[in-house]
FIBA-783439 format. One record per residue (C-alpha): chain; residue number from 1; x, y, z. Coordinates in Angstrom, 3 decimals. Example, Ala and Ser with C-alpha at 12.3 -4.5 7.8 and 13.67 -1.06 7.14 Angstrom:
residues 2
   mitor   gutor       east      north         up
       A       1     12.300     -4.500      7.800
       A       2     13.670     -1.060      7.140
END
This chain:
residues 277
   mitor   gutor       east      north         up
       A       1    -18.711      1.334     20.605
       A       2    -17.318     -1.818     19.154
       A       3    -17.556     -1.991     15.585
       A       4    -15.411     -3.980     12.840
       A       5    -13.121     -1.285     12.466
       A       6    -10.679     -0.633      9.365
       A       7     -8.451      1.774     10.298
       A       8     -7.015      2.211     14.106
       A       9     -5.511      5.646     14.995
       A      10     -2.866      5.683     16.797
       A      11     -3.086      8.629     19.691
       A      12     -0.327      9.232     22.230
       A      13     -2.198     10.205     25.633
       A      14      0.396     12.645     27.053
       A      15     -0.674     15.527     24.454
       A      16     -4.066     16.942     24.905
       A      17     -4.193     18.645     22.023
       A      18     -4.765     15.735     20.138
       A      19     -7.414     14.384     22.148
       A      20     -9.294     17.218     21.959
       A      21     -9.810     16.393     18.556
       A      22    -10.689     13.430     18.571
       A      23    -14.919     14.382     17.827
       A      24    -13.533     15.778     14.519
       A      25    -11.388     12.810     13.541
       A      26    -13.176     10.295     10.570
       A      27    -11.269      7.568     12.453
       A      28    -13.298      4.357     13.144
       A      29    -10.717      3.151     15.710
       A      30     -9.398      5.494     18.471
       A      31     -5.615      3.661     19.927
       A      32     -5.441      5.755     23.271
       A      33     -1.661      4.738     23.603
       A      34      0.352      4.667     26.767
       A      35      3.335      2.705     25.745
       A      36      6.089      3.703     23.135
       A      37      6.129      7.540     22.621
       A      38      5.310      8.302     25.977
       A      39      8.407      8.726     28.176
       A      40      8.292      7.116     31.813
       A      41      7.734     10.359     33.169
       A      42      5.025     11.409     30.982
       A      43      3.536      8.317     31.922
       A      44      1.514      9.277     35.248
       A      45     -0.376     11.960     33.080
       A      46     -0.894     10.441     29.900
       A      47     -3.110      7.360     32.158
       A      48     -4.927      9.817     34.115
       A      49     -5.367     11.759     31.057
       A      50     -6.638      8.738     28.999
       A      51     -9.397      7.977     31.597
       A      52    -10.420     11.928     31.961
       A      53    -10.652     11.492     27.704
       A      54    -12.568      8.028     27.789
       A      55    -14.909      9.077     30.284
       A      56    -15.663     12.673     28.086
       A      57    -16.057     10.474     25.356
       A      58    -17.942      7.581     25.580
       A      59    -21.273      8.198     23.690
       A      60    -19.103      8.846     20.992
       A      61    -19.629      6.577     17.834
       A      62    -15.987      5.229     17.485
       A      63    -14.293      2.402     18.841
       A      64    -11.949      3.372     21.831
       A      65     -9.032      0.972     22.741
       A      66     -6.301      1.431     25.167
       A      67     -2.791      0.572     24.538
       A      68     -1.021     -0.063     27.901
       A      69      2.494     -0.948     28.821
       A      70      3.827     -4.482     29.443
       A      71      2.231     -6.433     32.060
       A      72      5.670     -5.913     33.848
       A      73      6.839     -2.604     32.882
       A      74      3.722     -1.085     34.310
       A      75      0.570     -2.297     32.677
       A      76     -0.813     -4.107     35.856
       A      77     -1.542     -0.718     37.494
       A      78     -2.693      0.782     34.029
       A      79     -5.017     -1.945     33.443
       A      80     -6.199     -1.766     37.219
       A      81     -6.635      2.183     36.711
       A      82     -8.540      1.817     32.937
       A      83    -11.329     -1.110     33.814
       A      84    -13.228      1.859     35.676
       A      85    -13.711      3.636     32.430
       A      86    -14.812      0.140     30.333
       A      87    -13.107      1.329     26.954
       A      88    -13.933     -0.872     24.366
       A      89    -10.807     -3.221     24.310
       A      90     -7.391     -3.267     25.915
       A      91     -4.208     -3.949     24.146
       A      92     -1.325     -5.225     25.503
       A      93      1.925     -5.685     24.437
       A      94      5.236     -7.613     24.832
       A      95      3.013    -10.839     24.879
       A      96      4.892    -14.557     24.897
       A      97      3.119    -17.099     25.660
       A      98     -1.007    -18.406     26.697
       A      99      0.160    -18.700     30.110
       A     100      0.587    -14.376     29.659
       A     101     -2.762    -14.369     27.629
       A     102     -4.270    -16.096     30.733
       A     103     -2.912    -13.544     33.532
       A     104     -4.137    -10.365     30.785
       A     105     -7.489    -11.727     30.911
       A     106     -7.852    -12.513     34.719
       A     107     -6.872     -8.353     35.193
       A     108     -8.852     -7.167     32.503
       A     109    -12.701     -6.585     32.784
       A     110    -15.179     -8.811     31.923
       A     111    -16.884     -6.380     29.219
       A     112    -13.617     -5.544     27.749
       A     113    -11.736     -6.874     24.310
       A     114     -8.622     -8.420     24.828
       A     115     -6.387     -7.125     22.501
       A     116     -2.590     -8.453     21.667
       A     117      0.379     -7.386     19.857
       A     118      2.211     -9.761     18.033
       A     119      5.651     -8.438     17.933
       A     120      8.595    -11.270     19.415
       A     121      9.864    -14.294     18.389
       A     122      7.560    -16.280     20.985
       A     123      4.407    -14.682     20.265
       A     124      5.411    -15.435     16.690
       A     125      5.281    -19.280     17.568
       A     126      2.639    -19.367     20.078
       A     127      0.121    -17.289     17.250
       A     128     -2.136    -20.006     16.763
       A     129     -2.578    -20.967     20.702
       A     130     -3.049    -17.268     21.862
       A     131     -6.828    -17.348     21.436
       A     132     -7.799    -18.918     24.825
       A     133    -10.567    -16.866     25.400
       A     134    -13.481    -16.063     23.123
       A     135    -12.413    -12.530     24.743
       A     136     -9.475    -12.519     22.757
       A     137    -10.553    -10.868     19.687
       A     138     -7.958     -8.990     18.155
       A     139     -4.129     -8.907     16.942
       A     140     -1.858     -6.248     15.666
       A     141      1.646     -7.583     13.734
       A     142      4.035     -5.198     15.185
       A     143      6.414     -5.873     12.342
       A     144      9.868     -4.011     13.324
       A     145      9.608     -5.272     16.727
       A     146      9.011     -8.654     15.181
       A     147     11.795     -8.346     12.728
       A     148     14.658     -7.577     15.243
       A     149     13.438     -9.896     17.505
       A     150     13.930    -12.965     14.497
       A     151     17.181    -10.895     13.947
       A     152     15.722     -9.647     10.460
       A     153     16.735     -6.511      9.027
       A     154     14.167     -3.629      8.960
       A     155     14.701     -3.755      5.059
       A     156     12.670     -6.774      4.920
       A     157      9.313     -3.730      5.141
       A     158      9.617     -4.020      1.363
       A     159      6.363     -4.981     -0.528
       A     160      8.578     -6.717     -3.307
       A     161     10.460     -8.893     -0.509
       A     162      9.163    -12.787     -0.257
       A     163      9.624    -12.843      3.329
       A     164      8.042     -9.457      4.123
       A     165      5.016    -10.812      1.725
       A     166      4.842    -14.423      3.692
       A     167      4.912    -13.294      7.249
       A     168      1.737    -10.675      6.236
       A     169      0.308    -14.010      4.570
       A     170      1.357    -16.367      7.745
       A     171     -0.191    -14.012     10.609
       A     172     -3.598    -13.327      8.367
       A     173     -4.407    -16.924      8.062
       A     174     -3.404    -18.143     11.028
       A     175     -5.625    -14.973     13.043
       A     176     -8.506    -16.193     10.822
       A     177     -8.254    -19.617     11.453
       A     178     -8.579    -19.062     15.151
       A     179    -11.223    -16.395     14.902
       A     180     -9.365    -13.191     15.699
       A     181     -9.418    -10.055     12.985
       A     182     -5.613     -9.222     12.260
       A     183     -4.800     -5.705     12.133
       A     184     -1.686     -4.962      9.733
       A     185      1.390     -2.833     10.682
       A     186      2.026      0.696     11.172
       A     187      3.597      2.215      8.402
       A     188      5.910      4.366      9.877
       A     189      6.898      7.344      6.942
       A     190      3.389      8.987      7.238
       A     191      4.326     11.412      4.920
       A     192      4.272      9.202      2.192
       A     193      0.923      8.808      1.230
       A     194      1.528      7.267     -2.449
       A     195      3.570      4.254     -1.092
       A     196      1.471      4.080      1.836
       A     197     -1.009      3.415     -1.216
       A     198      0.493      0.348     -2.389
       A     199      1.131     -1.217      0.567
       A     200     -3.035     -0.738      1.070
       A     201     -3.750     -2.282     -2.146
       A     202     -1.835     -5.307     -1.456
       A     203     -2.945     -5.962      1.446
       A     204     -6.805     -5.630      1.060
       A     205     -5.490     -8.108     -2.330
       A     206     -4.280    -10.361      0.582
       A     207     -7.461    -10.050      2.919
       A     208     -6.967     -7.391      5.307
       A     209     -9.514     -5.928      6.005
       A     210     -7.874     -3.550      9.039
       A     211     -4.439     -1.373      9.866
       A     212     -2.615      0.456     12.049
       A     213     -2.327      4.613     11.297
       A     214     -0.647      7.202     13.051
       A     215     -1.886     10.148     11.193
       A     216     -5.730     10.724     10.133
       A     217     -4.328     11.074      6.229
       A     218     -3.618      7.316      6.883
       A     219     -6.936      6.458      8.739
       A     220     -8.910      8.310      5.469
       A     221     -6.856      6.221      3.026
       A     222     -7.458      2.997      5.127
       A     223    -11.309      3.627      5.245
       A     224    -11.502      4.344      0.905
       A     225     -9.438      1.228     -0.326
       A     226    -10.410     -0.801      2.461
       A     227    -14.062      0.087      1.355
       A     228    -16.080     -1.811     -1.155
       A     229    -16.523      0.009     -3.916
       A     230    -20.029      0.872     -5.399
       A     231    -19.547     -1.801     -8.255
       A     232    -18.881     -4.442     -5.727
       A     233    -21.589     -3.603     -3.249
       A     234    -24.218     -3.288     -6.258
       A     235    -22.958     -7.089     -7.699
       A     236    -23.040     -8.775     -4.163
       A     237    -26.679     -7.368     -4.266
       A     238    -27.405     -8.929     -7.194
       A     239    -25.934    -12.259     -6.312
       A     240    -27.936    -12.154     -2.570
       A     241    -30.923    -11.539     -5.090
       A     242    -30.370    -14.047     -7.148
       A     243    -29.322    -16.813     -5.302
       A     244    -32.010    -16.699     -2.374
       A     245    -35.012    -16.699     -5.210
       A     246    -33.153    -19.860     -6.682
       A     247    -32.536    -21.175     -3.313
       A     248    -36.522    -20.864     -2.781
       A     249    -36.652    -23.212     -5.751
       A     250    -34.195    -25.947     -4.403
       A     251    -31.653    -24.697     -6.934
       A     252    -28.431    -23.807     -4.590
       A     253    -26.309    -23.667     -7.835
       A     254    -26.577    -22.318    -11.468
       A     255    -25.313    -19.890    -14.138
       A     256    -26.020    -16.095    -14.354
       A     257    -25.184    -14.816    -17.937
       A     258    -24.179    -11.359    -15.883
       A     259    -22.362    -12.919    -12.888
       A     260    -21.374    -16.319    -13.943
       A     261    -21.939    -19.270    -11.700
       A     262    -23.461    -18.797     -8.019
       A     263    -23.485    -21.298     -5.605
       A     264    -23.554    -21.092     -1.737
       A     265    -20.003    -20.235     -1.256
       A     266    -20.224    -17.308     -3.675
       A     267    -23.638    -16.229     -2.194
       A     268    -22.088    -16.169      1.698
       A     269    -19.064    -14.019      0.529
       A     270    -21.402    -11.575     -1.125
       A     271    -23.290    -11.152      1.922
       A     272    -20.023    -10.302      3.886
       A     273    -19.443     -7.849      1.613
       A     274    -22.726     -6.244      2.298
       A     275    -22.454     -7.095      5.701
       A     276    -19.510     -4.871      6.075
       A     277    -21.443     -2.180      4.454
END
């Protein structure tokens, strides 16, 4: 099911156990993943696995994306094997250049996503000429990758640190700009739910709207601050309200004594709120 997911849950293929749980996960975003974590020889089983799993579920009401290898460390044959069981989207890493983005999209399905991570110094330059296909929908910052490919320490993953703040500013407007939703990092100390926190809050304060989890604590915390709360939902309401009876009048801009002014630029990001609820 595609659906503008918040929170994507990262799920290593090779262990079952985890898949089996996958009904009872409040996930919206299901990352079947095949590359890091899963050692070259668990590698064989975790693909077979991940079609036996997409095939048991697909009626379920979740967004299912597979995470292949590199196109040349293996993901050829792993896209070839995982167009049979049309998951949602396929993600695929280790991409340079739109000459890459071009050979990913001539492998994958028709009826598939095209899905990229953005984690090298090329991709990093090439971010705004990625999109060459209206297929191409969706990128993931794969920040520590990123980092030591600039040569950047890991420190930078500070939410006080300039450059940490600017490169989280740089790849959400440029993805926007081109029409592609931006999915923000992994945060890799799961455990740490209250600085996991922070890091939400200033992002949705930035404009994500989507992030990378690799526990379900994670994906549950993604999908609450992520949210709209009840006060927001109930004032873009009003707005909607209020600006289409005016609008029936030929009045496109006035003053609420509530809601201050409302004009058309006001109304349409109200209705993306309650589009997105």
């Amino acid at each position: 099911m595609k659906i503008d997911f918040k929170d994507a849950l990262m799920l290593s293929t090779h262990n079952e156990k985890h898949l089996l749980k996958i009904p009872q996960l409040d996930a919206q975003c299901i990352m079947l993943n095949l590359e890091d974590g899963v050692s070259k020889e668990q590698k064989p089983e975790a693909l077979r696995l991940c079609g036996e799993y997409l095939q048991k579920y697909k009626e379920q009401e979740k967004m299912f994306v597979v995470r292949v290898n590199a196109i040349d460390e293996g993901g050829i044959d792993e896209i070839n094997y995982i167009n049979q069981f049309k998951p949602d989207a396929i993600r695929v890493p280790k991409i340079q250049t739109p000459e890459d983005v071009e050979k990913i999209i001539n492998l994958i399905d028709k009826d598939i996503e095209v899905h990229l991570s953005i984690e090298s110094a090329n991709a990093w330059n090439n971010l705004n000429k990625l999109r060459i296909n209206e297929r191409v929908t969706t990128f993931y910052i794969g920040m520590l990758d990123l980092s030591a490919d600039l040569g950047l320490s890991q420190s930078i993953v500070d939410r006080d640190n300039p450059t940490m703040t600017y490169m989280l500013s740089h790849f959400l407007i440029t993805c926007k700009s081109i029409g592609v939703k931006p999915v923000s990092f992994v945060y890799q100390d799961y455990k740490n739910l209250e600085e996991f926190s922070k890091w939400l809050e200033l992002e949705k304060k930035m404009g994500f709207k989507a992030k990378g989890c690799i526990s379900p604590k994670q994906s549950e915390l993604v999908q609450k601050i992520f949210g709209q709360s009840e006060e927001e939902i109930k004032r873009a309401l009003k707005i909607v309200e209020l600006f289409e009876a005016n609008e029936a009048k030929g009045i496109t801009g006035f003053v609420d004594e509530e809601l201050g002014f409302i004009d058309e630029p006001i109304y349409k990001g109200a209705k993306v709120i309650l589009e997105r609820n």
